[in-house]
C-alpha positions as CSV (number, residue, x, y, z in Angstrom):
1,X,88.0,90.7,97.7
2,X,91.0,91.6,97.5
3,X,94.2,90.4,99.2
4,X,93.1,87.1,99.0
5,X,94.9,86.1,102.1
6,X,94.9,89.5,103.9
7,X,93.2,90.6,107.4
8,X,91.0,92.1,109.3
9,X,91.4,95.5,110.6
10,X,88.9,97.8,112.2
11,X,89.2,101.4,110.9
12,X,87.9,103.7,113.5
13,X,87.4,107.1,111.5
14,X,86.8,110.1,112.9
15,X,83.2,111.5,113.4
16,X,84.1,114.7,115.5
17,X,85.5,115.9,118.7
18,X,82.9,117.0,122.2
19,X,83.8,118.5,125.5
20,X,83.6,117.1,128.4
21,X,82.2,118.5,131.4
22,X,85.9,119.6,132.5
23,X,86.3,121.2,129.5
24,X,89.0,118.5,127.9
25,X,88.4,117.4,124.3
26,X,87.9,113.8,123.7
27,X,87.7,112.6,119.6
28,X,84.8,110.8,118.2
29,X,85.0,107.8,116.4
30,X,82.7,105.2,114.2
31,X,84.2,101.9,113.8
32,X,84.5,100.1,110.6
33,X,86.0,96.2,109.9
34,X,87.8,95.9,106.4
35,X,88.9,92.1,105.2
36,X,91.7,91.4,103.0
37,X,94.4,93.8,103.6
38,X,97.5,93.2,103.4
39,X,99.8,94.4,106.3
40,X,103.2,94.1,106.8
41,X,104.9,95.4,110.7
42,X,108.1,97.3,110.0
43,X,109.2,98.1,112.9
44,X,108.8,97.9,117.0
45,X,111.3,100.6,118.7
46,X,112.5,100.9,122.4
47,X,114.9,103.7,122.8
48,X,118.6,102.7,124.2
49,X,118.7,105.6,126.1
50,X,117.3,104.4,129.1
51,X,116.3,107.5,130.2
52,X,112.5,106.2,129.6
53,X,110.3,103.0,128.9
54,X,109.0,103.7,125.8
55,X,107.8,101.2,122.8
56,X,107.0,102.5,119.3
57,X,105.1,99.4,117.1
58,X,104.9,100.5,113.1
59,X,103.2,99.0,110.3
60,X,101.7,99.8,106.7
61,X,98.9,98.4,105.7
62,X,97.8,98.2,101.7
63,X,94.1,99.2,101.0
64,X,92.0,98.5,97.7
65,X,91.1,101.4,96.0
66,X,88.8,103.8,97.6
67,X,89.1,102.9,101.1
68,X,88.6,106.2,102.2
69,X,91.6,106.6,105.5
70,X,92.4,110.3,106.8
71,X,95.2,111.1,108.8
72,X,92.2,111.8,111.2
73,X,91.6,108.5,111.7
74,X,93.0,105.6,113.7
75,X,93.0,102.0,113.0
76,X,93.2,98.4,114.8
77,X,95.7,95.7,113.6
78,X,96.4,92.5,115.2
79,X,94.8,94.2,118.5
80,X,97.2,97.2,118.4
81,X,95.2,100.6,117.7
82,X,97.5,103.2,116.2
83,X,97.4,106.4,114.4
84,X,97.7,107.1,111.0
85,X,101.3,108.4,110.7
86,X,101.5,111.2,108.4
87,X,99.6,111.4,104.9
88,X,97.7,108.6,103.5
89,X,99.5,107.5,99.8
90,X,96.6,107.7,97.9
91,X,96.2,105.4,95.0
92,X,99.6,103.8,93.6
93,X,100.6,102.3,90.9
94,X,103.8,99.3,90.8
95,X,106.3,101.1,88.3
96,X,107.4,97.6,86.8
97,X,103.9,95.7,85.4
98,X,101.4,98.8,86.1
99,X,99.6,97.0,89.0
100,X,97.2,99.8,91.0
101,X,96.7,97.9,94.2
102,X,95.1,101.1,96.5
103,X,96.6,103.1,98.7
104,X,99.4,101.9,101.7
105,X,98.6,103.7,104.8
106,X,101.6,103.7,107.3
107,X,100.5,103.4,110.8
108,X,102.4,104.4,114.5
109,X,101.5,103.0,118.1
110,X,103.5,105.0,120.8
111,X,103.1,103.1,124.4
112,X,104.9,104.2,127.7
């Protein structure tokens, strides 16, 4: 255990990619529930352009150690599957006490 307080989030990591029988490429996942992460939403985004209806829903999510996330993966929090956005952390360490939670994983949802 290790957030004691954290969530539940199902890490859907990526097995592969097939063809269907038009030819498009779908991605291949196997699905995965972690407990006790923390995550913390940073942002939801509608442009003010009004040129199109589009929502952007952010969040990072902190890992233990050796939680294994790709950028190839995707990820379900709260009910919101996003994408990994850009490269995973890695392990870190807190500057001040020397803490080494895991990694943070930032996460993007684009819908409209």
């Amino acid at each position: 255990m290790f957030f004691k307080f954290g969530e539940t989030i199902t890490v859907h990591r990526f097995s592969g990619e097939q063809a269907n029988g038009h030819g498009k490429v779908k991605k291949l996942f196997t699905d995965e529930q972690l407990g006790h992460v923390a995550v913390e939403p940073y942002q939801v985004a509608e442009p003010s352009d009004g040129g199109r209806e589009q929502i952007t829903t952010r969040f990072s999510i902190y890992l233990s150690p050796g939680a294994g996330i790709t950028p190839l993966d995707e990820v379900t929090v709260r009910g919101v599957r996003c994408e990994v956005d850009g490269a995973v952390s890695g392990e870190w360490v807190n500057p001040f006490n020397g803490w080494a939670p895991g990694s943070e994983v930032r996460l993007k949802e684009v819908a409209g």
